[in-house]
C-alpha positions in Angstrom: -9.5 -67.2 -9.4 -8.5 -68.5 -5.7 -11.1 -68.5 -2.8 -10.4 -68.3 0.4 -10.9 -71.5 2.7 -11.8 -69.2 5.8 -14.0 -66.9 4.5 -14.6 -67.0 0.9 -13.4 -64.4 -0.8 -12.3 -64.5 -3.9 -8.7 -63.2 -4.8 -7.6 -63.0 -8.4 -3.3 -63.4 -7.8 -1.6 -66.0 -5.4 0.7 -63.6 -3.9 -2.6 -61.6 -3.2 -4.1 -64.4 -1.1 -0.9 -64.5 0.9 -1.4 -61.6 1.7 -4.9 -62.3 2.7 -3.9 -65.3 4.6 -1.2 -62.9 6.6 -3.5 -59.9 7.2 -6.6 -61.6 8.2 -6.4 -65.1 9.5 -2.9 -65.5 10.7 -2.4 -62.0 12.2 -5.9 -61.5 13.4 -8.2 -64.0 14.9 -9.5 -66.6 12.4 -13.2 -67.9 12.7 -15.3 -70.9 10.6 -16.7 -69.8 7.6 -19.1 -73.4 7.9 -20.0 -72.6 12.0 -19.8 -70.0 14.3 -16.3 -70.8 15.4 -13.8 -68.1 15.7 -10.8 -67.1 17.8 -8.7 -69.9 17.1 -5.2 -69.8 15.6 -4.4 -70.8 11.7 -3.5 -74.3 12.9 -6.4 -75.0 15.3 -8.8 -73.9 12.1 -7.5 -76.2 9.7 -8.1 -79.0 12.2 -11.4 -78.3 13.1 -12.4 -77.9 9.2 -11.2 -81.4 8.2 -12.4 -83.1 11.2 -15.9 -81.2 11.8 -16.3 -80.4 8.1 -15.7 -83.9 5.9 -18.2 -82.9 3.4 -16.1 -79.7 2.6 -13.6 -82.7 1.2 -16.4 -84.6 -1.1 -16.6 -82.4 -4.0 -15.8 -83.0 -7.6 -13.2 -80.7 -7.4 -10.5 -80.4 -5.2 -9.0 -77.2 -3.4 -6.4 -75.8 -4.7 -3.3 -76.0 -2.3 -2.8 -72.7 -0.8 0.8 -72.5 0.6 0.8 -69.6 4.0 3.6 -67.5 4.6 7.0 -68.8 5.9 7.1 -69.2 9.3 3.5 -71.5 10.1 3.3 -75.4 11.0 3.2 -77.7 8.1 -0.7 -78.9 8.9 -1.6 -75.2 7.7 0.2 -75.7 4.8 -1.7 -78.8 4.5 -5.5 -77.6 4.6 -6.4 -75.0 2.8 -9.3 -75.5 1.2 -12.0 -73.8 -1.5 -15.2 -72.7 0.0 -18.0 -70.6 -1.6 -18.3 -67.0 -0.1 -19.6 -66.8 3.4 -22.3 -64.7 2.6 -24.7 -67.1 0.4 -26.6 -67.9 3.6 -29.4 -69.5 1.9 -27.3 -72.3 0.4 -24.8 -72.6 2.7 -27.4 -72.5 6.0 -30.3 -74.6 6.3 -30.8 -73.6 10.1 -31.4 -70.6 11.8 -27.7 -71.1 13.2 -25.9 -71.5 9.7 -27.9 -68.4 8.8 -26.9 -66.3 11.9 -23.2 -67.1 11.3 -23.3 -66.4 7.9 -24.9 -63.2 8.8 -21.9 -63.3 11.3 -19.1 -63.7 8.9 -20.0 -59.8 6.8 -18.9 -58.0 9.9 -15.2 -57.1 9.2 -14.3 -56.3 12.8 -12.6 -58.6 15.2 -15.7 -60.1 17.2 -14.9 -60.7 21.1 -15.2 -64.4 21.0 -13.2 -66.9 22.5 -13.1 -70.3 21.3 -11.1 -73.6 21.3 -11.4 -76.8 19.5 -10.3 -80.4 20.3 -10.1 -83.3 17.8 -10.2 -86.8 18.9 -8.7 -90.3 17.7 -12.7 -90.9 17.8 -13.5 -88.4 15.8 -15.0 -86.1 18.3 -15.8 -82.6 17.1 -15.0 -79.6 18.0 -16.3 -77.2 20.5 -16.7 -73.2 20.7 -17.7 -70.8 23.4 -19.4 -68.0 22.2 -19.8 -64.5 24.1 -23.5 -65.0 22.9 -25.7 -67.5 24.8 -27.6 -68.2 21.3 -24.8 -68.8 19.1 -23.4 -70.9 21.5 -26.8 -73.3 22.0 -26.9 -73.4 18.2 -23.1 -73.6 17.7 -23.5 -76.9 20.1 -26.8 -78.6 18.5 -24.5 -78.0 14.8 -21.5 -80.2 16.8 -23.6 -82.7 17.9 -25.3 -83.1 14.5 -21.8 -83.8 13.4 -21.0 -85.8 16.2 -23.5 -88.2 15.8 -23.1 -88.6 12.0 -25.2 -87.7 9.3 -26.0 -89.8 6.8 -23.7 -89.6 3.8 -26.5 -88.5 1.7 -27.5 -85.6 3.4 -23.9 -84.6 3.4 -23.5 -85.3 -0.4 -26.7 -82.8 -0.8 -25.8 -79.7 1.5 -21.7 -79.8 -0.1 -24.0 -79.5 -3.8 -25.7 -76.6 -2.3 -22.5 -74.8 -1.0 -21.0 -75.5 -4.5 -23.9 -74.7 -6.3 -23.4 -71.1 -8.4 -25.6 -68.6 -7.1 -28.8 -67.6 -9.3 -30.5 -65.0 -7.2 -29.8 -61.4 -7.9 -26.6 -59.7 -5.7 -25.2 -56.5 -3.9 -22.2 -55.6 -4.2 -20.5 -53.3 -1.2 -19.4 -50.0 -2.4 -16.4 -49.6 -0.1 -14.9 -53.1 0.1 -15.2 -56.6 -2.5 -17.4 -57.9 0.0 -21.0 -59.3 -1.9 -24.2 -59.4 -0.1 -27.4 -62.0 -1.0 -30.0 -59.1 0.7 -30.3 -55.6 1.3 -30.3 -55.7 4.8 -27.5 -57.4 5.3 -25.5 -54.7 3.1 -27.0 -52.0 4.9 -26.0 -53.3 8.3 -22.4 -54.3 6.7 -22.0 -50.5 5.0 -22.8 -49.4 8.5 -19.8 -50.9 10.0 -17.6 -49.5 7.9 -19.0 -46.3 8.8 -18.4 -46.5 12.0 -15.4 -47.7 11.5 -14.2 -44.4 9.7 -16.0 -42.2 12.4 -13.8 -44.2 15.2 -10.6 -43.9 13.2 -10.2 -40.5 12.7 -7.2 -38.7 12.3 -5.5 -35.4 11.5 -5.0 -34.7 7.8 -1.4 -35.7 7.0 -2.1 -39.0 9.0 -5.2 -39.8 6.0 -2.9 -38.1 3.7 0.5 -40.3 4.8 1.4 -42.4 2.0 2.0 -45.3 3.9 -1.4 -45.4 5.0 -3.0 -44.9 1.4 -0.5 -47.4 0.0 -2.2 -49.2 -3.4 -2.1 -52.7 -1.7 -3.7 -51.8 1.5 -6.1 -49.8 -0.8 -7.0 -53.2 -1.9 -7.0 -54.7 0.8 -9.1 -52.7 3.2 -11.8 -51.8 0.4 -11.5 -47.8 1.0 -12.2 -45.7 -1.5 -9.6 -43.6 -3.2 -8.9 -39.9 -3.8 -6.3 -39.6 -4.8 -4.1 -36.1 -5.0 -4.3 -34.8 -8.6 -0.8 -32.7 -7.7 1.2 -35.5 -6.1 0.9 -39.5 -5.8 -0.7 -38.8 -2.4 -3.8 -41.0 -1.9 -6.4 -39.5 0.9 -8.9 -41.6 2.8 -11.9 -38.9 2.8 -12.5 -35.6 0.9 -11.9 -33.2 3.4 -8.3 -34.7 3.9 -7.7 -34.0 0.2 -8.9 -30.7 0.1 -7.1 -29.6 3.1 -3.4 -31.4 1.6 -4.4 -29.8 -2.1 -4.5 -26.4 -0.2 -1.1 -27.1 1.5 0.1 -27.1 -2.3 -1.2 -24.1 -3.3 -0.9 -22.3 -0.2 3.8 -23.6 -0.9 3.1 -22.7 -4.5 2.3 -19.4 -3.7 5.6 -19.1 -1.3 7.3 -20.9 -3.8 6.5 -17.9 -6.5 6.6 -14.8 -4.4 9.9 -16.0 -3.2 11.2 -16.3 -7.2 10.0 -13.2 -7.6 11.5 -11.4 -4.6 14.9 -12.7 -6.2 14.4 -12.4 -9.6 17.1 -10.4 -11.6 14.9 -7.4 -12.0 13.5 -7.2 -8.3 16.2 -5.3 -6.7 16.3 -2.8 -9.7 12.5 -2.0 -8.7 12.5 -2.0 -5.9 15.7 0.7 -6.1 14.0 2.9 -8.3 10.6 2.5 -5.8 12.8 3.4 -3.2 14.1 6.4 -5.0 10.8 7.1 -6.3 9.6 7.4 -2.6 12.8 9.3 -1.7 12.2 11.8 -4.3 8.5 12.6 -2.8 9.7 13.0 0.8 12.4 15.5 -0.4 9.9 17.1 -2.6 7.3 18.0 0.1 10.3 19.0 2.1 11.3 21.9 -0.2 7.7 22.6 -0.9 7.4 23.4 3.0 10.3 25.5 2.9 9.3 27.4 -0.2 6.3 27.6 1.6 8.0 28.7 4.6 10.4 31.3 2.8 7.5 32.7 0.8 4.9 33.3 3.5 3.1 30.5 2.7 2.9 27.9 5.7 0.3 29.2 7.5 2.0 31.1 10.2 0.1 34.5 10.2 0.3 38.0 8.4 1.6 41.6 9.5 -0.5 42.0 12.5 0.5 38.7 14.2 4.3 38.5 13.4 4.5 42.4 15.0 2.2 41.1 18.1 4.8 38.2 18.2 7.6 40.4 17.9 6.5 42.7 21.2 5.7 39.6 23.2 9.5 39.1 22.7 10.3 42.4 23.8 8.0 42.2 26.8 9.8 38.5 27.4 13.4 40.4 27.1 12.4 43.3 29.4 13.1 45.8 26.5 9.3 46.8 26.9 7.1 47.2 29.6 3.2 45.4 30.1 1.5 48.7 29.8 4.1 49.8 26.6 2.9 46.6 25.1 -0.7 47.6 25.4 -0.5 50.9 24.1 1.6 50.1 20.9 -1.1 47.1 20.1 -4.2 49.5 20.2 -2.0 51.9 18.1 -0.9 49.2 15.3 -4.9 47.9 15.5 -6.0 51.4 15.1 -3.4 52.0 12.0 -4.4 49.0 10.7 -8.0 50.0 10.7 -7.7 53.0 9.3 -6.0 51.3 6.1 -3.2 53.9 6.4 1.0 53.6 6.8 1.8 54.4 10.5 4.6 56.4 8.8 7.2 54.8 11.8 9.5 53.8 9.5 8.8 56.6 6.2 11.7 58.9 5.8 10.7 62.2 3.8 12.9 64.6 2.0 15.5 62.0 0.3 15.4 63.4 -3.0 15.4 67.1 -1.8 18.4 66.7 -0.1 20.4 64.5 -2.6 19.5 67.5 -5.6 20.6 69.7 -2.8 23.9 67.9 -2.6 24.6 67.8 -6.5 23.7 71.0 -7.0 27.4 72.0 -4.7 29.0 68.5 -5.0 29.7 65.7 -6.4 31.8 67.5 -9.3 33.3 64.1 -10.9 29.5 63.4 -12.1 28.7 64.6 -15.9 24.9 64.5 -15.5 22.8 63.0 -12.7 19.0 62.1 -13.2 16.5 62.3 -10.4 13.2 60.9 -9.9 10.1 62.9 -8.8 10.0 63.0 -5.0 10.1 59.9 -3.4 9.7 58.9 0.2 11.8 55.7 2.0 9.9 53.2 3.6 12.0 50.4 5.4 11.1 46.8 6.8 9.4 47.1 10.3 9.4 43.9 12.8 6.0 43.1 11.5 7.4 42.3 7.6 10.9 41.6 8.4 12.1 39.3 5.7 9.6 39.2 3.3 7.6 43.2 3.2 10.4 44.6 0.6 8.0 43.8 -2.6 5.3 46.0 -0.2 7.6 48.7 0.9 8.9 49.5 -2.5 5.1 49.9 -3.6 4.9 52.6 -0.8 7.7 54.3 -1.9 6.3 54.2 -5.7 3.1 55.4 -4.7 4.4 58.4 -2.6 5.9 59.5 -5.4 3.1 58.8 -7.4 0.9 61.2 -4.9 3.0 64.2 -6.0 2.9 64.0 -9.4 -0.4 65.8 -10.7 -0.4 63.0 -13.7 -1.3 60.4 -11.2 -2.5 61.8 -8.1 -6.1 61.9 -9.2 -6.0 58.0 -10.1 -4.9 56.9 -6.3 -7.7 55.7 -4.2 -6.2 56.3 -1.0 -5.1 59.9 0.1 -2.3 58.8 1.3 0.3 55.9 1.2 -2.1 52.4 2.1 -0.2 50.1 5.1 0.8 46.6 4.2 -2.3 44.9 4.8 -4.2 47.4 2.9 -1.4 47.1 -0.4 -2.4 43.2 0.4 -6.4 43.6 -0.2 -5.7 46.3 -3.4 -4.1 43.5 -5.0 -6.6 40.7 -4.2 -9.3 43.2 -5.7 -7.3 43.2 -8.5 -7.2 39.3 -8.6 -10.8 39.6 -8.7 -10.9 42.6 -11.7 -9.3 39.3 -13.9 -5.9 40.8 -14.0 -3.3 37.7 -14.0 -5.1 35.1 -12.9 -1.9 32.9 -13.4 -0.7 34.8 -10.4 -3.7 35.1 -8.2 -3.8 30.8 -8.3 -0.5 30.6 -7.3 -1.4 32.5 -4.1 -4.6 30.7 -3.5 -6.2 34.0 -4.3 -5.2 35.4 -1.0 -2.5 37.4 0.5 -4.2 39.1 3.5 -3.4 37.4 7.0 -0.2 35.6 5.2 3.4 36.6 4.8 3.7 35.9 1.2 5.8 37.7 -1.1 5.4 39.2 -4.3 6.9 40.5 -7.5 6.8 42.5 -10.3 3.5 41.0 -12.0 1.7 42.2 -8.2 2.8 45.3 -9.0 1.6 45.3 -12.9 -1.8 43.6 -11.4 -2.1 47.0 -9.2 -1.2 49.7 -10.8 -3.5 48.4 -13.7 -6.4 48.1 -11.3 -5.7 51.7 -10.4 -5.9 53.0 -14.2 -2.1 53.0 -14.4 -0.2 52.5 -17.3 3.0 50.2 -16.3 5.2 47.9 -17.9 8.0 44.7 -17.4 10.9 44.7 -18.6 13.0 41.2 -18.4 16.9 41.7 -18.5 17.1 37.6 -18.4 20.4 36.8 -18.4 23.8 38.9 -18.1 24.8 41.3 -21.2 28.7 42.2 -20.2 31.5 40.6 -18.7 31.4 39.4 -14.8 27.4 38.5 -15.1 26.9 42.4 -15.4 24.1 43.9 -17.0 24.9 47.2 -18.5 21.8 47.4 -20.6 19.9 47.6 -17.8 22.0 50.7 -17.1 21.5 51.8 -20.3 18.0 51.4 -20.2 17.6 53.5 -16.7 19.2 56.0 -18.8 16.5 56.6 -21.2 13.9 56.2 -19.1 14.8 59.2 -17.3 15.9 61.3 -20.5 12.8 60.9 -22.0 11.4 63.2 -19.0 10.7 67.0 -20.8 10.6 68.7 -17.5 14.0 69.1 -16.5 14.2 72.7 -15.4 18.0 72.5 -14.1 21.0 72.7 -15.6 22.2 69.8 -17.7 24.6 68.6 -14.8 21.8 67.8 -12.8 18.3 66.7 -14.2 15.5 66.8 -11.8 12.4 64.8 -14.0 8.8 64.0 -12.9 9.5 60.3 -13.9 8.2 57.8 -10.8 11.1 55.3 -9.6 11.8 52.4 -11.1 11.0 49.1 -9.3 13.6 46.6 -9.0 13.1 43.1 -8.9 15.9 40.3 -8.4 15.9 36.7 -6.7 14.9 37.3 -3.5 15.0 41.3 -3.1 13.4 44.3 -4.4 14.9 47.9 -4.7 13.5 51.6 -5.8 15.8 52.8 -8.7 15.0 56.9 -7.9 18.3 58.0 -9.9 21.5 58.2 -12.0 25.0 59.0 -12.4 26.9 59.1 -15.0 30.8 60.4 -14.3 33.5 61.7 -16.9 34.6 58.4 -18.5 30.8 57.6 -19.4 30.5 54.7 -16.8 27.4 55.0 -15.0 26.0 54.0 -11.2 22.5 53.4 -10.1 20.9 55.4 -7.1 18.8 52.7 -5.2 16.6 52.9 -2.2 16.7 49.5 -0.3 14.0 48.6 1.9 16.2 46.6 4.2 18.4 49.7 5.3 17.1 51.1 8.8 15.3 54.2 8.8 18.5 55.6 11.1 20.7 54.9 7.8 18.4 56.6 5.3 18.1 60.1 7.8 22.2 60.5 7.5 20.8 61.7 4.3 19.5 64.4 5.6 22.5 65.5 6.8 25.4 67.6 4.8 28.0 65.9 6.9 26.7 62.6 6.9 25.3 62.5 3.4 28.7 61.8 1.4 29.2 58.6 3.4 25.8 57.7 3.2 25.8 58.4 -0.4 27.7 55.0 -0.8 25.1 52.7 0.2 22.7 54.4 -2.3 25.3 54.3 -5.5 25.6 51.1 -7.4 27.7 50.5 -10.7 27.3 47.4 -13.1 30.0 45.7 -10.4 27.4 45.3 -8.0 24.6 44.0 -9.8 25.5 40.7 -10.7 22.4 38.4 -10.3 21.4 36.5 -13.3 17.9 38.1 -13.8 16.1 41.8 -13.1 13.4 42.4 -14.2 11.6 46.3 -13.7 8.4 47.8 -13.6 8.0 51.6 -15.5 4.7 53.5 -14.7 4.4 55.1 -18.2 1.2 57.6 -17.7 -2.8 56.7 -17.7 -5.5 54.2 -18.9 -8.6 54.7 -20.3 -11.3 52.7 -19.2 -10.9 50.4 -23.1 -7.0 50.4 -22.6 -7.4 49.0 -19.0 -10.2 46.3 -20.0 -7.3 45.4 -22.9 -5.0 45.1 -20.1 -7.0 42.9 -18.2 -7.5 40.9 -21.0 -3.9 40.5 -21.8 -3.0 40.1 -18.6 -4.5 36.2 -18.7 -1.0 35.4 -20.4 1.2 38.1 -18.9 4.9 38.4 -20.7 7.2 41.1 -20.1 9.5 42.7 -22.2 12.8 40.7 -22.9 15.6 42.4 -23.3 18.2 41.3 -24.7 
């Protein structure tokens, strides 16, 4: 174990003390640890120790020879010299003065103090200026106690105290080597190095830098350690280390999301997330367009799309302000009333047509006829989506001339749109195809939704009438045609037992047929069938103008209008029709079986 000559510290290795030597008594200001001397350089020291300090020289042991770093006068390599540790102040001070300078040599900062020392041929010891008044008076009486000589005795007896191994009990300096005799004295030392570390504060890489928190100064300064348990890093207070171990965690983190934004994988999820979203957006697009094309989107019924449709007119200068007025209070009034305006109802169809094959028409075997059936074409208030509601007028006018049915109609005559609308949600609410009524929200009134051949069922039920659906799902002859559905028609109508014409021409009570394709509806009101057995279907399309359908009622213009009424198997060429046959009454059981039955509807496939 080596002990320093200066201060007395204790240092296990030799190229430790160097380093002691270096750091702090040849780089910093060295000071007495035997006076209150301090301030000199390494060389001036060593003098003043073996000239104002002989007794240091008297022991039984000699000091070990303590070589400084390269670079200092050969005198310092010279004197160095074992003392016991500064702070035994009770046997190294047996004034007041020794005592203060031992007290003195604990502080570890750089005192302001000033001093110089002369030696003498004589033997004249040295003398120190002190910033304090005190010291200085004491540090003088001490140098002229030396001066004058003690006797060798007394000498002998104070170098045996100062050698003398320490019996009383000792305190020990958590944050440096140091060793105090008292309490007090390691409080006031453990205070300096708290202010020390309050006055050296920095940011947290600068406690965190690893030249800073280097092992050896470690040692040397007497800090305590924490250490990084992620790195070598050494910090010199807690909330450094917390702050760097965050800075880990916080690059770990990056570190991982960025591995994981380029793993193999990532770029196939996030594809299928992209076509995942893609998918939904075109999605609720074609939902809004269904909605749109069915009626759906919220954009008003019958009443508001004819209001909207005059407004145009009136914008156009095709109607006048006051004509405007006067057609609204007539379409509220009809609307009111629950009733058909009849503006766009053309009587007399069938008349004329049996009129017609009665005298023409001789390349036709046999032609069937419904029972008397008026037209009823689109109006500017259900232009492109009323045909499922006209062909339901043109159904029930016939059904108000057959005595079978009459009785069963509520209305007296043929309901308007928005009424056809309402009979259908009561039926909703009877129970009849509640499959149906969901998908419309149960409600059609004030919308411009469009229905099919289950509406139909659902009403005619409600009424108490016997009706049926028949599926022709897919095509049955070549080009997509469907000539059992022709074949069909024709034994619907055959089945009739009131034909009271000739067998060219067969005039039947049976209601029209409805007619139901992708997109359309027609009224099937007859048949032909011509000398090489093919037959043609007689159809009354809601979309042709009421102007087309009166050239009917015309001799002259009937064979040309004729044409748009007959169509063979060539013209029906969609992949599914599906018709609805009123087939007589219900009783009050048959029609609560119905409405039973009618929770899962299924038509009639054929083929």
């Amino acid at each position: 174990m080596l002990t320093c000559a200066f201060c007395g510290e204790e240092i296990m290795l030799e190229e430790d003390m160097k380093t002691h030597l270096l750091l702090s008594h040849m780089e910093n200001a060295s000071r007495c640890s035997l006076c209150s001397l301090s301030g000199v350089s390494y060389d001036e020291l060593s003098f003043h120790i073996s000239s104002a300090h002989p007794e240091t020289q008297l022991g039984a042991q000699g000091p070990p020879h303590i070589t400084p770093p390269a670079g200092r006068s050969a005198a310092a390599n010279t004197q160095s010299h074992k003392t016991p540790p500064s702070c035994w102040a009770q046997d190294s001070c047996d004034t007041d003065a020794e005592a203060t300078h031992c007290s003195d040599t604990i502080d570890c900062h750089k005192q302001d103090i000033t001093s110089k020392s002369r030696a003498s041929s004589t033997g004249e010891t040295a003398t120190a200026t002190i910033q304090s008044p005190r010291r200085r008076q004491k540090a003088v009486a001490l140098s002229n106690k030396d001066n004058k000589g003690f006797k060798y005795e007394h000498s002998k007896a104070k170098q045996k105290r100062l050698c003398s191994k320490r019996e009383e009990e000792l305190f020990s300096c958590p944050m440096c080597p140091q060793v105090c005799n008292s309490c007090e004295m390691l409080q006031e030392h453990v205070e300096l190095h708290l202010q020390e570390q309050h006055s050296s504060g920095g940011s947290a890489q600068e406690a965190c830098s690893p030249a800073m928190t280097s092992p050896s100064a470690l040692r040397l300064s007497g800090e305590k350690r924490f250490e990084c348990p992620l790195c070598s890093v050494v910090c010199m207070d807690s909330s450094s280390l917390q702050e760097h171990v965050e800075l880990h965690l916080e690059h770990g983190a990056a570190v991982n999301s960025a591995a994981a934004a380029h793993s193999p994988g990532s770029d196939q999820r996030l594809a299928r997330e992209l076509q995942r979203e893609d998918e939904a957006r075109q999605e609720r697009e074609d939902f809004k367009k269904l909605q749109k094309q069915f009626g759906l989107d919220g954009g008003g019924g019958y009443s508001r799309q004819m209001e909207r449709s005059m407004e145009k007119a009136v914008a156009r200068g095709l109607l006048g302000p006051a004509e405007f007025h006067c057609k609204r209070a007539e379409m509220m009034e009809s609307l009111a009333s629950g009733l058909d305006d009849g503006r766009t109802r053309t009587q007399g169809v069938l008349r004329a047509l049996s009129e017609y094959y009665q005298t023409e028409a001789r390349d036709c075997v046999h032609v069937w006829l419904s029972a008397d059936t008026d037209h009823f074409c689109s109006s500017a208030g259900d232009t492109g989506w009323g045909c499922g509601y006209r062909n339901i007028q043109m159904l029930l006018s016939s059904l108000h001339t057959i005595d079978a049915y009459a009785p069963l109609l509520q209305e007296k005559a043929v309901p308007s749109i928005p009424r056809v609308q309402s009979m259908i949600e009561e039926a909703w609410k009877e129970g009849l195809d509640p499959h149906g009524a969901s998908h419309f929200n149960q409600r059609l009134q004030g919308t411009r939704a469009w229905i099919g051949a289950t509406e139909i069922y659902a009403l005619l039920t409600s009424l108490g009438i016997s009706a049926r659906i028949i599926d022709f799902h897919r095509p049955t002859g070549p080009d997509n045609s469907h000539p059992q559905l022709f074949d069909w028609v024709k034994q619907y109508f055959q089945s009739s037992r009131s034909g009271r014409l000739p067998p060219r021409l067969i005039q039947t009570s049976m209601p029209p047929l409805y007619l139901q394709h992708q997109g359309h509806s027609r009224s099937i009101v007859g048949l032909e069938q011509r000398r090489n057995g093919s037959l043609s279907l007689l159809l009354l399309d809601p979309a042709s103008p009421a102007s087309d359908t009166r050239r009917l009622l015309s001799r002259d213009t009937l064979p040309t209008a004729l044409k748009q009424l007959r169509k063979p198997p060539r013209n029906l060429k969609h992949t599914q029709y599906q018709l609805v046959a009123v087939q007589g009454g219900l009783s009050a059981e048959e029609k609560q079986r119905r409405i039973v039955g009618s929770r899962t509807l299924c038509a009639e496939r054929i083929p």
